[in-house]
C-alpha positions as CSV (number, residue, x, y, z in Angstrom):
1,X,41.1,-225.9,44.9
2,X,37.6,-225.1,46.1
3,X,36.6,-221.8,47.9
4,X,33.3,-220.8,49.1
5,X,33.4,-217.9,50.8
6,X,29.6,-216.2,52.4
7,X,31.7,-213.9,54.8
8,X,32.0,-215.8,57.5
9,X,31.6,-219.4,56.1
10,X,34.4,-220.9,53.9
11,X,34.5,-224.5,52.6
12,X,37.8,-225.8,50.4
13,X,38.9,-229.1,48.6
14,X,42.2,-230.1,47.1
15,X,40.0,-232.4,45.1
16,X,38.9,-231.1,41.1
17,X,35.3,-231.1,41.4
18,X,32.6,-230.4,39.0
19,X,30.4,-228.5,40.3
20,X,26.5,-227.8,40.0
21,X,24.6,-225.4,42.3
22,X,21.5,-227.0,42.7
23,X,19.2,-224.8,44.7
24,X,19.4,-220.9,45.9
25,X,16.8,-220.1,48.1
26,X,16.5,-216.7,50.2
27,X,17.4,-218.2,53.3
28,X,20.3,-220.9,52.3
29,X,21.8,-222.4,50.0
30,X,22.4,-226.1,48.9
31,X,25.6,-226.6,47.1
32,X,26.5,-230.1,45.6
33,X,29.9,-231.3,44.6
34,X,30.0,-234.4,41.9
35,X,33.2,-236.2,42.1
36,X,34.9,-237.8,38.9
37,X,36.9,-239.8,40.0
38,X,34.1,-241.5,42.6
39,X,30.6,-242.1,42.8
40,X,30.5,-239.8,46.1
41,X,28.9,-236.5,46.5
42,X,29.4,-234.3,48.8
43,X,26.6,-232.4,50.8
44,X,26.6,-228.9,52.5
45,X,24.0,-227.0,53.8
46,X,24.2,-223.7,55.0
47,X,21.1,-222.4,56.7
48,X,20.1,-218.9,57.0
49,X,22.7,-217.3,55.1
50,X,21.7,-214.0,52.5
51,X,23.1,-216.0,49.0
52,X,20.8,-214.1,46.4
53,X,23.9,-212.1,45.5
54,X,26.4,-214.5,44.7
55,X,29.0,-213.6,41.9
56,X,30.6,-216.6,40.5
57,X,33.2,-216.7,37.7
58,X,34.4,-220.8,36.6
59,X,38.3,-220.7,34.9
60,X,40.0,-224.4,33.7
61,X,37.6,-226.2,36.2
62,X,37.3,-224.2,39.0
63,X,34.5,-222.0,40.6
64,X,35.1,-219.0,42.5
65,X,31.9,-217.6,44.4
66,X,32.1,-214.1,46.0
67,X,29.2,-213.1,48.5
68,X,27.6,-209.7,48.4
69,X,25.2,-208.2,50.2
70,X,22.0,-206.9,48.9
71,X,23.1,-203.5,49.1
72,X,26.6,-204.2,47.4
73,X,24.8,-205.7,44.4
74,X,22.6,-202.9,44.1
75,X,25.6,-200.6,44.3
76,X,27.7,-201.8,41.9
77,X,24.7,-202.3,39.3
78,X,23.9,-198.7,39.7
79,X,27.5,-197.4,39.8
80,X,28.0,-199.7,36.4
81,X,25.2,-198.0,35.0
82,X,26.3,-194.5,35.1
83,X,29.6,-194.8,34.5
84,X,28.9,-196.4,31.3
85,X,26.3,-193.9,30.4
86,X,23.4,-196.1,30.0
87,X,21.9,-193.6,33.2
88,X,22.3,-190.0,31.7
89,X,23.2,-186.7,33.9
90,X,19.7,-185.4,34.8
91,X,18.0,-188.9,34.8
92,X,16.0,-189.6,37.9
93,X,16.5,-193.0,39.8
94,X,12.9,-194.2,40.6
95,X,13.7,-196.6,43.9
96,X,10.5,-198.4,43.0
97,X,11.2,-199.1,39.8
98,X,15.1,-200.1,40.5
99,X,14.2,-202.2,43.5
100,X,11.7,-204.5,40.7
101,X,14.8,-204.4,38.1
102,X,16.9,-206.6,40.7
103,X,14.2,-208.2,42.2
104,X,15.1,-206.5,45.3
105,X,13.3,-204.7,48.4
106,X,13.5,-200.7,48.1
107,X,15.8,-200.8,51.7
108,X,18.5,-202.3,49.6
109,X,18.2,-199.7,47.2
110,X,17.4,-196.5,49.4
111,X,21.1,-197.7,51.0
112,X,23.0,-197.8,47.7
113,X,21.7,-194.3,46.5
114,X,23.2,-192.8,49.5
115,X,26.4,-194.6,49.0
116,X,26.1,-193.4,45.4
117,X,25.3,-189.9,46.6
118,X,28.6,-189.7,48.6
119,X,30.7,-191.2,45.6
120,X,29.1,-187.6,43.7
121,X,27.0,-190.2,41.3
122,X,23.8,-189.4,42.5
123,X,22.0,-186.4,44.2
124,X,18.7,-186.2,45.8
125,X,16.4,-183.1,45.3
126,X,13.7,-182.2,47.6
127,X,10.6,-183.6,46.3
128,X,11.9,-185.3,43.2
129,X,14.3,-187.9,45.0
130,X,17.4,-189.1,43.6
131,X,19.0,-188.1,40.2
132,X,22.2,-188.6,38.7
133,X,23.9,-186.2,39.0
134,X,25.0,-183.6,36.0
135,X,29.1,-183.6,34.4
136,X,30.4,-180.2,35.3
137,X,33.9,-178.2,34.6
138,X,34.2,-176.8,37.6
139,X,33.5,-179.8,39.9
140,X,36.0,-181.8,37.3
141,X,38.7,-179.3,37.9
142,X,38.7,-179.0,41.4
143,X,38.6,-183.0,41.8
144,X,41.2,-183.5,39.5
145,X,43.9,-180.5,40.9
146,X,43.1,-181.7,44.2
147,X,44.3,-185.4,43.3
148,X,47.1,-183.9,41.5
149,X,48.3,-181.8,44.7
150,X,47.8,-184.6,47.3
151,X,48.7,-188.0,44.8
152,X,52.0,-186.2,44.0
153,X,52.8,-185.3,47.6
154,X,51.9,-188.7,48.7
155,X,54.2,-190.3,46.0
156,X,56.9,-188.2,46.9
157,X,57.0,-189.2,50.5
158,X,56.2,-192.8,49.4
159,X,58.8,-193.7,47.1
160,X,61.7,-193.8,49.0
161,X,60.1,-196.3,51.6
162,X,59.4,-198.7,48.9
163,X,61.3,-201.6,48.2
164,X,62.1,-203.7,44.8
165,X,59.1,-206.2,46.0
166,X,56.6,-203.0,46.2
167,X,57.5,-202.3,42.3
168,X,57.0,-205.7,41.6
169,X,53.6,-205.8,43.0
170,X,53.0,-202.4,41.5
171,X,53.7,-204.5,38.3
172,X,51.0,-207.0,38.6
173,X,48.3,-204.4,39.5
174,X,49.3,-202.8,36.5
175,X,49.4,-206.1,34.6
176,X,46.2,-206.9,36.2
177,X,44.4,-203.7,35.0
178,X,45.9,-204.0,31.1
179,X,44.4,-207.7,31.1
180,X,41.0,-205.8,32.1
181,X,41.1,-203.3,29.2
182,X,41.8,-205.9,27.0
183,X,39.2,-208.3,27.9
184,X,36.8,-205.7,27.9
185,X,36.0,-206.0,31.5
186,X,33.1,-203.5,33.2
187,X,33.2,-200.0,33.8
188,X,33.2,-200.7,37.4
189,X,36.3,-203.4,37.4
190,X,38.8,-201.0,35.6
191,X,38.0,-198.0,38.0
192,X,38.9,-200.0,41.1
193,X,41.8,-201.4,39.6
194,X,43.2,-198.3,38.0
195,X,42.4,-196.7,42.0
196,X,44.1,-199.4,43.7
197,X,47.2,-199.3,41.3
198,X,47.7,-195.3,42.2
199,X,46.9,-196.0,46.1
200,X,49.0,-199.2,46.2
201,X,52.2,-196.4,45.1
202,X,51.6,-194.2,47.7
203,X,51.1,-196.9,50.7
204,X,54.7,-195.6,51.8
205,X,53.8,-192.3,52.4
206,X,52.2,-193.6,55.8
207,X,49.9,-190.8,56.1
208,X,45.8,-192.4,56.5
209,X,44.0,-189.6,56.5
210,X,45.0,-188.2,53.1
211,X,45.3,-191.5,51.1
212,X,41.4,-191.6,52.7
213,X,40.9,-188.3,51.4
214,X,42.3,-189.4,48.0
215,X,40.3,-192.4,47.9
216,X,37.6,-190.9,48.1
217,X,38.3,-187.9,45.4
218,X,39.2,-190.9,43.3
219,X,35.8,-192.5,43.5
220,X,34.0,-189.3,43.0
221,X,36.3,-188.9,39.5
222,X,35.6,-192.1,38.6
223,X,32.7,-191.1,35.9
224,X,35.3,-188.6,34.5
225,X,37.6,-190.9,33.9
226,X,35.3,-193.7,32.7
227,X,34.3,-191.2,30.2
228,X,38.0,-190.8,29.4
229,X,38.9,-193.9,29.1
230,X,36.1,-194.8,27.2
231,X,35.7,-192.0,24.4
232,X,39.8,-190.2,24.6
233,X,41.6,-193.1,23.5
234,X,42.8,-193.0,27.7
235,X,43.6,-196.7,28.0
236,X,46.5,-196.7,25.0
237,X,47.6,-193.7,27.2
238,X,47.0,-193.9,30.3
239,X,48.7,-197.6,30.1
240,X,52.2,-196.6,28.9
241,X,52.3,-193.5,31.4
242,X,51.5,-196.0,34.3
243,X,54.2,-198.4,33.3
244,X,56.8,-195.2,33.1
245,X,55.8,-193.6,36.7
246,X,56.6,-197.3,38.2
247,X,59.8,-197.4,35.8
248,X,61.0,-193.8,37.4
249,X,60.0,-194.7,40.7
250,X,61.9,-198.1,40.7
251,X,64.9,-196.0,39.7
252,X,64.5,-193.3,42.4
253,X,64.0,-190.5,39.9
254,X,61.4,-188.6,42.1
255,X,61.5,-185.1,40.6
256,X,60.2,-186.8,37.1
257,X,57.8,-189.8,38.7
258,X,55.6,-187.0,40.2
259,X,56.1,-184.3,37.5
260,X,54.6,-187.7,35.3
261,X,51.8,-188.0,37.8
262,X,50.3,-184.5,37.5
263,X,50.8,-184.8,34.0
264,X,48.9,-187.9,33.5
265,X,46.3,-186.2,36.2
266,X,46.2,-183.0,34.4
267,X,46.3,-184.4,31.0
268,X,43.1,-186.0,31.3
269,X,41.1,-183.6,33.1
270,X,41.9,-181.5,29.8
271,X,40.8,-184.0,28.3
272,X,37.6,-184.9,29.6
273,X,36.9,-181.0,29.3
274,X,37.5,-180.7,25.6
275,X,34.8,-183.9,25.5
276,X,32.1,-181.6,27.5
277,X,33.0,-178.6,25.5
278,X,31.8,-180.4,22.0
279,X,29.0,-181.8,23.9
280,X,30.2,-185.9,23.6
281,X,29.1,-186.4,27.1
């Protein structure tokens, strides 16, 4: 099975193609399809359509391509960067020179810093422009007991709305985000899965506004736990504690499932401390 999806433009096949890209161009896109099993090919031209982003991935014959805008790309190249330390806390983000790294306009870029400056990656200072931004104890605590407060309500209030289907999904997220640690997938990839396994558990609670508000504290931890998982041995740990809170949550044993959660919170905050106190990150 084919898909092609540009956002608004999606093409499939039941056939097994192989397939060859043969131009990208800024303003469309030819893509041809070769056909084994016939001398056909198939043509399809899509005119006027944003393709110098595409991310594709090819598995057992088969091509997945996943549009992204300019900005998008420039966002998750940046966020990649920082969480994985290659841009230090201090370093300054020169739009100039980042917009000639990705071959990129600076528009594209001036948008992803502010989207990077609301995640708490980057900062901008008054004549000096953007900077990452530094790793600090007290910012780390308050993010982290804050998730621990709200994440453990939220659970609490989820749980018993969830049904044995809910835990199974739960499952494959969790399966999902094991197969990313070990295939060594990016920085970027393991924080949204490991944020979309802890939002997916408290879907139930049925209250927006805070899983926004956790969301969002989530995204704005995800450098601290990068680091953790990185440099504190966190994905051996943080993977068995995951597969208990689901175990205790599928049994109905709330009490424990959200003591578990603000120990796992908790746990690596300290951490992520002890690694700033001995000057590792």
């Amino acid at each position: 099975m084919w898909s092609f999806h540009t956002g608004c433009i999606g093409v499939s096949s039941l056939l097994s193609p192989k397939q060859r890209i043969n131009s990208i161009r800024e303003g469309y896109v030819l893509v041809r399809f070769i056909y084994p099993r016939a001398s056909l090919s198939g043509l399809f031209l899509m005119s006027y359509i944003n393709c110098r982003d595409f991310l594709y991935t090819m598995q057992n014959a088969t091509m997945k391509i996943t549009y992204k805008t300019r900005t998008e790309f420039v966002v998750d190249t940046i966020r990649e960067k920082i969480l994985s330390g290659e841009f230090t806390a201090g370093q300054p983000l020169r739009q100039a020179a980042l917009a000639q790294e990705m071959d990129v306009s600076r528009i594209p870029v001036r948008e992803a810093l502010l989207q990077l400056e609301a995640e708490g990656l980057v900062k901008f200072q008054a004549h000096k422009g953007a900077i990452v931004t530094e790793l600090d104890t007290a910012h780390l605590d308050e993010l982290f007991e804050m998730r621990a407060m709200l994440e453990a309500d939220l659970l609490r209030r989820s749980v018993p709305r969830m049904s044995a289907a809910d835990f199974d999904e739960a499952e494959t997220l969790l399966a999902a985000l094991d197969q990313a640690f070990a295939d060594g997938g990016s920085i970027n990839e393991w924080a949204e899965l490991n944020t979309r396994f802890h939002l997916f558990l408290y879907q139930g609670a049925r209250r927006p506004q805070t899983l926004e508000i956790v969301g969002n504290l989530n995204k704005n931890a995800d450098r601290y736990i990068s680091m953790h998982l990185l440099l504190a041995d966190g994905i051996k740990k943080s993977g068995g504690e995951h597969k208990q809170l689901i175990d205790l949550c599928r049994s109905g044993h709330i009490d424990e499932a959200c003591s578990l959660l603000k120990d796992h919170i908790f746990s690596a905050r300290d951490e992520i401390k002890a690694l700033l106190k001995d000057g590792t990150i």
